[in-house]
C-alpha positions as CSV (number, residue, x, y, z in Angstrom):
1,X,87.5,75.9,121.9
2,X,91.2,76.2,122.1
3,X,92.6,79.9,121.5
4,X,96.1,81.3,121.3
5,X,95.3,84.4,122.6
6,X,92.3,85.5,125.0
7,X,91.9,89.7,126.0
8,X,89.7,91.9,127.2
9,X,88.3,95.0,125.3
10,X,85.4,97.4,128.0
11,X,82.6,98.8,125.9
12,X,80.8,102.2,126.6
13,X,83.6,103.5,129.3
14,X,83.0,107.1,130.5
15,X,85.5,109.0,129.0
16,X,87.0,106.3,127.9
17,X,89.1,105.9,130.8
18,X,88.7,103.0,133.5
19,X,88.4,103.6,137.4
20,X,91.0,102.5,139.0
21,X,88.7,99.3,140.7
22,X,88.4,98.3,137.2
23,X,92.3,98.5,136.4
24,X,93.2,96.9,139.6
25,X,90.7,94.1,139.0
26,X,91.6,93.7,135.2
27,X,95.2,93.5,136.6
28,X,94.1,91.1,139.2
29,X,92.8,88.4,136.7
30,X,95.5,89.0,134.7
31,X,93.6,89.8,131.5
32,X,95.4,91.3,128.6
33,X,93.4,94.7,128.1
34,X,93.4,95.3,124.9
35,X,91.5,98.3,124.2
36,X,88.6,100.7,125.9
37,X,85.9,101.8,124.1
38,X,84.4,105.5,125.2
39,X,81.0,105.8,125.4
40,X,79.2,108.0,122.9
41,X,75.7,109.2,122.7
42,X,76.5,109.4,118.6
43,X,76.5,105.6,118.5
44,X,73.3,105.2,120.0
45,X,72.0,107.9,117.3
46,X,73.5,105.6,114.8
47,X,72.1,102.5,116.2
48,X,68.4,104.6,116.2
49,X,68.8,105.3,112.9
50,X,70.1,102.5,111.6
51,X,73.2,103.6,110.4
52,X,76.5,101.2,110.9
53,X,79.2,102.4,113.2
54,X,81.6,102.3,110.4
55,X,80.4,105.3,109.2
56,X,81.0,107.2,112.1
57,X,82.8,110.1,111.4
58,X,87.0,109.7,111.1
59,X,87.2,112.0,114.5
60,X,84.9,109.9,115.9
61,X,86.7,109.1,119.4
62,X,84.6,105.4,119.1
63,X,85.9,104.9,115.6
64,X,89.8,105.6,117.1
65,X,89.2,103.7,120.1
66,X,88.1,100.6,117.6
67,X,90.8,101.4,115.0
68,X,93.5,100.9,118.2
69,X,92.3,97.8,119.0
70,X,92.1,96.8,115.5
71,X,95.7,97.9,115.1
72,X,96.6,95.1,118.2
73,X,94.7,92.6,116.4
74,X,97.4,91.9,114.3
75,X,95.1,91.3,111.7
């Protein structure tokens, strides 16, 4: 598979924030981060229940995280 663009996107980040290890190593491989995703014990509710993410509440700080990364889609 040939792609014009390859980046990296970290799922279920504590606070939503990276140690530094994991920004020096991102840095290191020279990956294009494009977004970090906070974890959220509401998503797991959601996934319990069946209920899709995108119905996660508009303050939801998962749903802003995704609509960021969305927003450098270029989609």
């Amino acid at each position: 598979m040939k792609t014009e663009r390859v980046a990296l996107i970290v799922n279920r980040a504590p606070n939503g924030e990276l140690n530094e290890g994991t920004r020096e190593e991102i840095e290191k491989q020279g990956l294009e981060l494009l977004g970090v995703v906070p974890h959220d014990n509401l998503v797991y509710q959601y996934d319990c229940d069946g209920r899709p993410t995108v119905t996660l509440p508009v303050d939801s700080p998962v749903r802003k995280a995704l609509q960021g990364i969305v927003d450098k889609l270029w989609l």
